[in-house]
C-alpha atoms as one frame of an Amber mdcrd trajectory, in Angstrom:
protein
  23.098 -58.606  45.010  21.870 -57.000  41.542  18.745 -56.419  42.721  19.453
 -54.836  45.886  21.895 -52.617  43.665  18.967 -51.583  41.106  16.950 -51.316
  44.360  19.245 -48.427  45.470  19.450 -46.717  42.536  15.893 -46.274  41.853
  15.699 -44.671  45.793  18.424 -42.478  44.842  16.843 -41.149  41.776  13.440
 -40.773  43.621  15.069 -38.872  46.261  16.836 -36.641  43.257  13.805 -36.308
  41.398  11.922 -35.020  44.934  14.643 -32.178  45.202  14.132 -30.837  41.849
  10.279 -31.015  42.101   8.836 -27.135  42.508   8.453 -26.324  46.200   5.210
 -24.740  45.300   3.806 -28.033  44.060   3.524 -29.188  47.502   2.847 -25.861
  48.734   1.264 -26.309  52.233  -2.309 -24.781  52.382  -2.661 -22.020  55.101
  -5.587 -21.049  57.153  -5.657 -17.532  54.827  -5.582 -19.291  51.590  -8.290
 -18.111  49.099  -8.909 -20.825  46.097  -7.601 -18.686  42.947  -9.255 -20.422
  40.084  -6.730 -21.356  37.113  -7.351 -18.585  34.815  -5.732 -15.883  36.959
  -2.546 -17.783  37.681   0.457 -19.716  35.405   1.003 -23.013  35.632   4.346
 -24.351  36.532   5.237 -24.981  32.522   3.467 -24.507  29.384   3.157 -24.964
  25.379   3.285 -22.366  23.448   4.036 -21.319  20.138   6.934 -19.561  21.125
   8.336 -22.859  23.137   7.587 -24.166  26.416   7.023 -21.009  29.215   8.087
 -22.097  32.927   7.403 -20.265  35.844   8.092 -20.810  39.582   4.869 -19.308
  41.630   3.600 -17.468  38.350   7.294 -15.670  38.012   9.138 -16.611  34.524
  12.123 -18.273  34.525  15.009 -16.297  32.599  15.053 -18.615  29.891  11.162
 -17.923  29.676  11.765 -14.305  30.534  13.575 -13.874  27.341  11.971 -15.706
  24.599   8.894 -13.667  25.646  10.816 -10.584  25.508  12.087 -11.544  22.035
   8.220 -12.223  21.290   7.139  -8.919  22.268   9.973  -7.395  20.110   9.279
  -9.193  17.298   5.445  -8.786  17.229   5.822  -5.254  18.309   8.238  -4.436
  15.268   5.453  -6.425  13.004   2.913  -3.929  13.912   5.170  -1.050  13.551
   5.740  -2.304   9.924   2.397  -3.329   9.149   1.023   0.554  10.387   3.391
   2.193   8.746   2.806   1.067   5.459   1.385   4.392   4.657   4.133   6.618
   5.735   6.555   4.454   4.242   4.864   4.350   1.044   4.561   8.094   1.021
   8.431   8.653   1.950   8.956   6.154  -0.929   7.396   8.472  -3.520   9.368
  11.626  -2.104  13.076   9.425  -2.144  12.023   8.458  -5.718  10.959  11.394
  -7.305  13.946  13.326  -5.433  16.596  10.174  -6.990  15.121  11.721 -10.417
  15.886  15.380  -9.871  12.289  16.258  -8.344  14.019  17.831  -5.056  12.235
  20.505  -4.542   8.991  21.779  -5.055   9.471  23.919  -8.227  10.460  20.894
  -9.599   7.450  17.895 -11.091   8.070  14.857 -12.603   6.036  14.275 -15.622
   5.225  11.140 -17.695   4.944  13.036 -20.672   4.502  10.140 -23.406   2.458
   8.246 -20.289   3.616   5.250 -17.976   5.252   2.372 -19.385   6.824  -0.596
 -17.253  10.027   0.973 -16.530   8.499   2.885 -13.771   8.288   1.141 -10.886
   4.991   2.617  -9.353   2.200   1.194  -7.027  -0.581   0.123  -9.617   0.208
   2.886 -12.349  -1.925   2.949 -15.157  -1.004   3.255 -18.480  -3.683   5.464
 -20.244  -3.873   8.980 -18.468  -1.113  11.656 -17.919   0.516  11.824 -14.662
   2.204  14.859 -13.069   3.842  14.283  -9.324   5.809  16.636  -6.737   6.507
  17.152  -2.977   6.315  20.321  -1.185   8.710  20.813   2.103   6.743  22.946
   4.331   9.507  22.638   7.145  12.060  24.439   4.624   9.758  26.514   2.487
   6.715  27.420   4.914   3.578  28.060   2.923   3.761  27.212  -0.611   1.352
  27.762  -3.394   0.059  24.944  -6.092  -1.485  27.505  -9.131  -2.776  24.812
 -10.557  -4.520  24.505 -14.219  -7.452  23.493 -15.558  -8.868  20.618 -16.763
  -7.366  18.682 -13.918  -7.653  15.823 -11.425  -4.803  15.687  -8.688  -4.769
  15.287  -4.456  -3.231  16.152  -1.965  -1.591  13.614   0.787   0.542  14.250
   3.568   3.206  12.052   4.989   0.925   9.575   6.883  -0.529   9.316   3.436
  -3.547  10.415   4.704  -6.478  12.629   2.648  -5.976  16.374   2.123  -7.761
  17.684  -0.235  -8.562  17.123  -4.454  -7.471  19.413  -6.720  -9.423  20.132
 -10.231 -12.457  18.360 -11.050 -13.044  17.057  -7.475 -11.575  19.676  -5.674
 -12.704  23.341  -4.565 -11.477  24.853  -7.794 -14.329  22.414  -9.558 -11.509
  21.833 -12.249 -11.329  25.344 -13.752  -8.065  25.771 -12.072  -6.590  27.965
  -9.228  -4.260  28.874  -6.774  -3.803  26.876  -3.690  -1.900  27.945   0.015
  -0.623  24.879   2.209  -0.119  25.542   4.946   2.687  24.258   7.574   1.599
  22.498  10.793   0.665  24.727  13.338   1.536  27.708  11.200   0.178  30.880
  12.767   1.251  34.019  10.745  -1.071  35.849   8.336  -3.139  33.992   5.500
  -3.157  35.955   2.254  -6.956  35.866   0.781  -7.544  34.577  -2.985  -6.255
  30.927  -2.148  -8.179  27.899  -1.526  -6.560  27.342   1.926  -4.804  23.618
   2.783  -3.550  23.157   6.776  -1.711  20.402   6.783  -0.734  18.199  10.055
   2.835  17.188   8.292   5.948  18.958   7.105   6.130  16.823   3.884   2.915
  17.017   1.011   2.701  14.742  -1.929   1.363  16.320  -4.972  -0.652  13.759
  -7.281  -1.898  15.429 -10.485  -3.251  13.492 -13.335  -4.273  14.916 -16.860
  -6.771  13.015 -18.689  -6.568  12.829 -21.992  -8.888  14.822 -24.337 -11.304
  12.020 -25.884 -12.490  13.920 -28.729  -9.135  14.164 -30.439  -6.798  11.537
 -31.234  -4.457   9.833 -29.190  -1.688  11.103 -30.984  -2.701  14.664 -30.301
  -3.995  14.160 -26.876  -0.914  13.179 -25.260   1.079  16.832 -26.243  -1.489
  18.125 -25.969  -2.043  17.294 -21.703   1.503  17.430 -21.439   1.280  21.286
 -22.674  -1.106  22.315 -20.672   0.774  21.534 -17.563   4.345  22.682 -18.617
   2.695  26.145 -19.342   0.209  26.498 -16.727   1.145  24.427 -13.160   3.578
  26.423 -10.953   4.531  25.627  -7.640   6.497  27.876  -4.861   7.218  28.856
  -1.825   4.663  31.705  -0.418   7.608  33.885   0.337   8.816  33.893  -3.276
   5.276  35.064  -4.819   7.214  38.532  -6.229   9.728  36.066  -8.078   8.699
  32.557  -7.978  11.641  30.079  -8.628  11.177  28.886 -12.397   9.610  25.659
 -12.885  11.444  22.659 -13.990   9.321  19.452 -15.447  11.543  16.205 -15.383
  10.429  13.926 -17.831  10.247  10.365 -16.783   8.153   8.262 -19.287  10.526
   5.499 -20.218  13.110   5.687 -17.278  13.936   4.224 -14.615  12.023   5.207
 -12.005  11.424   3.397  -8.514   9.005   4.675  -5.764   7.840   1.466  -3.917
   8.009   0.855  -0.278  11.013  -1.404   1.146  10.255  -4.797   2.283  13.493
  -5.229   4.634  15.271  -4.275   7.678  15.597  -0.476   5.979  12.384  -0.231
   6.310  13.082   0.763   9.896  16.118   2.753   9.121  13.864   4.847   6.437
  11.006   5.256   9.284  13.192   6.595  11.775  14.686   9.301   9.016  11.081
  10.108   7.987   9.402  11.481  11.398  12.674  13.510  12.210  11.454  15.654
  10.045   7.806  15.797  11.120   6.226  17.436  13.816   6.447  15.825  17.177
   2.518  15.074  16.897   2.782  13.232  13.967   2.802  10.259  15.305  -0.436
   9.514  18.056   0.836   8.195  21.819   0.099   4.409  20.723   2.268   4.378
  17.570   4.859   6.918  19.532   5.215   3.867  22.098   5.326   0.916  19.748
   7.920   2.476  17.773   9.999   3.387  20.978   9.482   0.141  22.154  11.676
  -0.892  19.209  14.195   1.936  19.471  12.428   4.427  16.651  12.161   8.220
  18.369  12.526  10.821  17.178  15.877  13.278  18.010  17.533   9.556  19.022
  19.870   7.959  17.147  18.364   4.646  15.643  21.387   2.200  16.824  19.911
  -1.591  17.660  22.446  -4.016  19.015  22.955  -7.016  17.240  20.044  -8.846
  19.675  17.642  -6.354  18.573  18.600  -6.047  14.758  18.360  -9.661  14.440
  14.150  -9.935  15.535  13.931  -6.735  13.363  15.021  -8.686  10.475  12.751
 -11.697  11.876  10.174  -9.529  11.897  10.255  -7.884   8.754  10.122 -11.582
   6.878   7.158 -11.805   8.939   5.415  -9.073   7.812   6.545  -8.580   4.529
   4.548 -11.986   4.455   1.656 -10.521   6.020   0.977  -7.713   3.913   1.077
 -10.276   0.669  -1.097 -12.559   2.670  -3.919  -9.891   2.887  -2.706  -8.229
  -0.105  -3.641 -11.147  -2.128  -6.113 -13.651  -0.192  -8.218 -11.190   1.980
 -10.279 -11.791   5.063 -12.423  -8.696   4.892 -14.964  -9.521   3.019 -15.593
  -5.757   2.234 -12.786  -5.977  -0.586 -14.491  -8.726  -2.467 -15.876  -6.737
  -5.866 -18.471  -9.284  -6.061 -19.377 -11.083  -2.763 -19.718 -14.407  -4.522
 -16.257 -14.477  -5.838 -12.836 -14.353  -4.437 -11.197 -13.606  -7.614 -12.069
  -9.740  -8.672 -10.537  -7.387  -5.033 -11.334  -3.744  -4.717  -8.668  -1.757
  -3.307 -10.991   0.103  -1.108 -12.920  -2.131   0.884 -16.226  -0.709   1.349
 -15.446   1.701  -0.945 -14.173   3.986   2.384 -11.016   5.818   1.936 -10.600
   6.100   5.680 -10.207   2.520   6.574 -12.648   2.645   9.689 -15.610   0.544
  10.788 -17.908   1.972  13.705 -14.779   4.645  14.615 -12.387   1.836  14.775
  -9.126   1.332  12.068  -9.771  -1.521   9.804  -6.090  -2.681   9.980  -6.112
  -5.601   6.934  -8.107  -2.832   4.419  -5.654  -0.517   5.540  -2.339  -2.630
   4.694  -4.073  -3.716   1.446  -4.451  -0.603  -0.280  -1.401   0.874   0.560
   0.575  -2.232   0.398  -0.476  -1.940  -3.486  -1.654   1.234  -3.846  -1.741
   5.091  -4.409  -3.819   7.939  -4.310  -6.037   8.515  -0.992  -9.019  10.539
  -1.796 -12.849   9.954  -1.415 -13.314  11.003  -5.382 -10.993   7.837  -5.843
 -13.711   5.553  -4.137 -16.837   7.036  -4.923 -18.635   5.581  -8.685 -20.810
   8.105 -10.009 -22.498   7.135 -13.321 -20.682   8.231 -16.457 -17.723  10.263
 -14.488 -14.228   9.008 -12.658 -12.890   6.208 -13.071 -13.770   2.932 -10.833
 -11.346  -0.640 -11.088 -11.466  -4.481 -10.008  -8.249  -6.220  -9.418  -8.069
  -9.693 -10.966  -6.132 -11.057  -8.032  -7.034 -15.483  -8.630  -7.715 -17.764
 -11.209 -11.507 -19.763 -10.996 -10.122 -22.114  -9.604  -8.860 -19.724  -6.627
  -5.276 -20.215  -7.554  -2.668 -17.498  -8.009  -1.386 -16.929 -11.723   1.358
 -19.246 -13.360   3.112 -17.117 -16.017   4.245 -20.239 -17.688   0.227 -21.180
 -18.546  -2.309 -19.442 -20.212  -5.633 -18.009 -19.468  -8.200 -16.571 -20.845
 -10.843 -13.586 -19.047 -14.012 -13.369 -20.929 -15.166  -9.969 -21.297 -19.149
  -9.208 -21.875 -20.540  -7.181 -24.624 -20.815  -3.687 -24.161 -18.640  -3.067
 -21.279 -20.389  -0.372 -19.164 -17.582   2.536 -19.880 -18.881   6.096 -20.932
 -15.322   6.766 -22.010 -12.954   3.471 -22.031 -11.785   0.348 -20.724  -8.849
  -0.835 -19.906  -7.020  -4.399 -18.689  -3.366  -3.556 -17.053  -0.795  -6.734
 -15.943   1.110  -5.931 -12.829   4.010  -7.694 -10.912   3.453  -9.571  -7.820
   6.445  -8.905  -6.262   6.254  -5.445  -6.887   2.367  -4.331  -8.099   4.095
  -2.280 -10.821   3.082  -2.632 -14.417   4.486  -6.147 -15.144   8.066  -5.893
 -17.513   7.280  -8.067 -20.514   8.194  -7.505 -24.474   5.212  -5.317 -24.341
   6.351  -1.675 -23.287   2.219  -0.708 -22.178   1.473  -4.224 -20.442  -2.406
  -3.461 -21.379  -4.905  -3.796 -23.816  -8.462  -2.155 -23.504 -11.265  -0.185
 -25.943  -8.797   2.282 -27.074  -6.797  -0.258 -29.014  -7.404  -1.214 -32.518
  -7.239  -5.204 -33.540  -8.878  -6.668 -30.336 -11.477  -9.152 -32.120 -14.567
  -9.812 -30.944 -16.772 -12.906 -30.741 -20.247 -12.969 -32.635 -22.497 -11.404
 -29.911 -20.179  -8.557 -29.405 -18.195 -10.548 -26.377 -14.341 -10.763 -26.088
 -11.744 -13.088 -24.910  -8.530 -11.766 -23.732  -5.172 -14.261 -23.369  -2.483
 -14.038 -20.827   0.587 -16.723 -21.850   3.986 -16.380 -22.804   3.516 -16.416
 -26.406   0.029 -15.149 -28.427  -2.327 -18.045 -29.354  -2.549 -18.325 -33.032
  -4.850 -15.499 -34.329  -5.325 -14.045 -31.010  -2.394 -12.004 -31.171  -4.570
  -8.764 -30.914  -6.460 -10.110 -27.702  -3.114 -11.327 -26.080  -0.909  -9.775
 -23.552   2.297 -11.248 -22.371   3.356 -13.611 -19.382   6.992 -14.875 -18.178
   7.570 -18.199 -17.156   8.552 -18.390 -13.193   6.826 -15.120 -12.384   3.216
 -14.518 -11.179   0.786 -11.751 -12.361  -2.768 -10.147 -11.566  -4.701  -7.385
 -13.599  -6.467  -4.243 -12.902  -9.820  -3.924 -15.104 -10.100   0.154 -15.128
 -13.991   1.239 -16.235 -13.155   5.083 -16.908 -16.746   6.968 -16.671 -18.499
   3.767 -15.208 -22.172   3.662 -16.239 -24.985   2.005 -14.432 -24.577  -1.777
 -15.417 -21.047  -1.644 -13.567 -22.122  -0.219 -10.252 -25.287  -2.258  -9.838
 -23.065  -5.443 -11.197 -25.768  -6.527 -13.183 -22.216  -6.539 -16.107 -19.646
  -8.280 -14.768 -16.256  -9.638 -15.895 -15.774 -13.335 -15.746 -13.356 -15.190
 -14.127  -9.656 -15.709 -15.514  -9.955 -19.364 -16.652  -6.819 -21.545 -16.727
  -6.490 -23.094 -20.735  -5.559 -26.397 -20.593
């Protein structure tokens, strides 16, 4: 009798199992039926990474339907994040510098006894003179930069994108002059005696730098590139030539200062504020739809429900992630310095400032550099012997491992490091790839500082710890416990040895 009941069950569930079984399994095969081979067609269910997909005749189910939607959201807003680093970085500079009291273009923040750690600035160095404003080309049409001499400085517009140099590498050859941006599109009449700049965006950042005079000393030097662009630099609005606003320099050398790109859901938020104010072209068709595809347009409110503002979030971890991924182990092997090592990264891989390869956008170069840094001109890639400036990041240990700030290591420096005019070796933050906050206000040591001690054949050891080991205390800069670190080793007028690498650093060395 318990046999013939078990007997019945196991009909019943066949005959359950053959009503839940997809019709199109059994599918009868008609005379018109043409064999479709596999790859053009979905199977009933799948693995994926996303979960298990099921379809009925190649049609999702809902449940399927959605997590792909909630895929394509997420991966869409990853992108969006990922290529707009630049733009975000840019309107990072202009919120900063305006938080300071630099709101207007009359008015320039200047480090006037240099950059310490308490700025919070992509990759700052510590050793020239920096100078920085924004001009607002929607508001103040075109606007004049009478710029003076003796100077090296850019000009970048809001997709951070190259617009021209100004001093040494620009038109004015670094003897100074006035310059005329102009507004997108802007038609009206162009005054002559200007070295003329179109630019494609309402909003311009303003990079100026003023190198130091190396023929006097450093105590003098400093006041002394400081003075020159108090009294000389003026920026204003075209339309106030006959009585220019008066210029105001804001000095920030030892405040607080933060002008680094957001790594959460803001991030968004801030994009969708920044191309309200730009011209409808700003943005190409592609990055127009991927942003709209997340709810980012512009003259529409940026509103997502709580669905949407969820895989925003999601997606932001993500890529946060990714840009320290590439940031710090790259793929392209175009920003190793030296193609034998992983340790020493150049922030311009390939030394090209436009991030392309055969006409085609380089995406990892392009998050790297300005995931970390600043500054998009070709003078800042190109090594000439004995002029500029050129730099290596220090980015692993030799053992390819990222830096433990409660250990010590040592970097070995050569003998005559190839510099016409000086060296220099700055810490920066990982989290942040600012100047690293230690005891030490200038987190850097390089030729220009006395008490570095070197070994008998001219060679030097520097040591990166928490505390100075005995006698090195000259050679040593400072580490925290619990936070990581990398260096930038800056060869200012770069001589032969350095760009055919036949001098080379070695690699930071873990001291056990």
């Amino acid at each position: 009798m318990k046999t013939k009941y078990l007997l019945q069950l196991a009909i019943i569930a066949m005959m359950a199992a053959s009503l839940v079984t997809p019709t199109w399994a059994k599918s009868p095969k008609m005379k018109m039926t043409t064999d479709i081979p596999e790859a053009f067609t979905a199977p009933d269910k799948i693995q994926t990474s996303i979960g298990a997909l099921k379809y009925f005749d190649g049609v999702p189910t809902k449940e399927s339907t959605k997590a792909i939607y909630d895929y394509l959201d997420t991966s869409r807003a990853v992108n969006v994040y990922l290529n707009s680093i630049p733009a975000l970085s840019v309107n990072a500079l202009r919120e900063g510098q305006a938080a300071v009291g630099a709101d207007t273009s009359n008015k320039i923040c200047i480090w006037d006894s240099l950059m310490d750690s308490t700025t919070v600035l992509l990759t700052g160095n510590t050793s020239t003179m920096y100078a920085v404003g924004f001009l607002d080309l929607l508001k103040d049409g075109p606007t004049v930069i009478d710029l003076p001499p003796g100077m090296l400085g850019i000009l970048d517009d809001m997709a951070f994108q190259y617009m021209t140099d100004l001093g040494v590498a620009g038109p004015d050859k670094g003897k100074g002059g006035k310059f005329l941006v102009l507004p997108p599109g802007y038609k009206g009449k162009v005054p002559e005696g200007y070295f003329v700049v179109p630019s494609k965006t309402s909003g311009v950042w303003v990079f100026m730098r003023g190198y130091l005079d190396k023929n006097m000393p450093i105590a003098k030097a400093i006041p002394a590139a400081s003075k020159n662009i108090r009294n000389t630099l003026k920026v204003y609005p075209l339309s106030t030539k006959a009585n220019p606003p008066a210029m105001e320099f804001i000095n920030v050398s030892g405040k607080k200062m933060q002008v680094i790109l957001p790594n959460d859901y803001t991030a968004f938020e801030k994009l969708h504020a920044l191309i309200q104010g730009e011209p409808d072209d700003y943005l190409g068709p592609e990055a127009k739809g991927m942003m709209a595809a997340i709810g980012i347009e512009k003259g529409k409110p940026f509103n997502p429900d709580a669905r949407m503002k969820k895989i925003l979030t999601d997606a932001m971890a993500i890529a946060n992630g990714a840009a320290r991924a590439i940031s710090y182990f790259p793929r392209d092997p175009g920003n190793l310095t030296f193609k034998d090592s992983e340790a020493w990264v150049t922030a311009y891989a390939d030394k090209d400032t436009t991030f392309t390869r055969n006409g085609a956008y380089r995406l990892d170069p392009r998050v790297l550099f300005h995931f970390g840094y600043i500054c998009v001109s070709p003078a800042m890639a190109m090594t000439v012997a004995g002029k500029g400036s050129d730099y290596s990041m220090g980015m692993l240990d030799s053992n390819g491992d990222i830096f433990d700030g409660s250990k010590t290591y040592k970097l070995h420096v050569p003998p005559n490091p190839p510099a016409k005019d000086f060296w220099a070796i700055t810490m920066y933050d990982t989290q942040t790839r600012s100047q690293l906050q230690t005891d030490q206000q200038f987190p850097t040591l390089g030729s220009q500082d006395e008490g570095i001690k070197t070994n008998a054949d001219g060679s030097m050891d520097i040591y990166f710890s928490p505390k100075a080991p005995k006698g090195m205390e000259g050679n040593w800069l400072q580490t925290i416990p619990g936070k990581s670190w990398f260096i930038a080793l800056r060869i200012y007028g770069p001589e032969q040895p350095w760009i055919d690498q036949t001098w080379r650093p070695g690699e930071l060395e873990l001291v056990k």
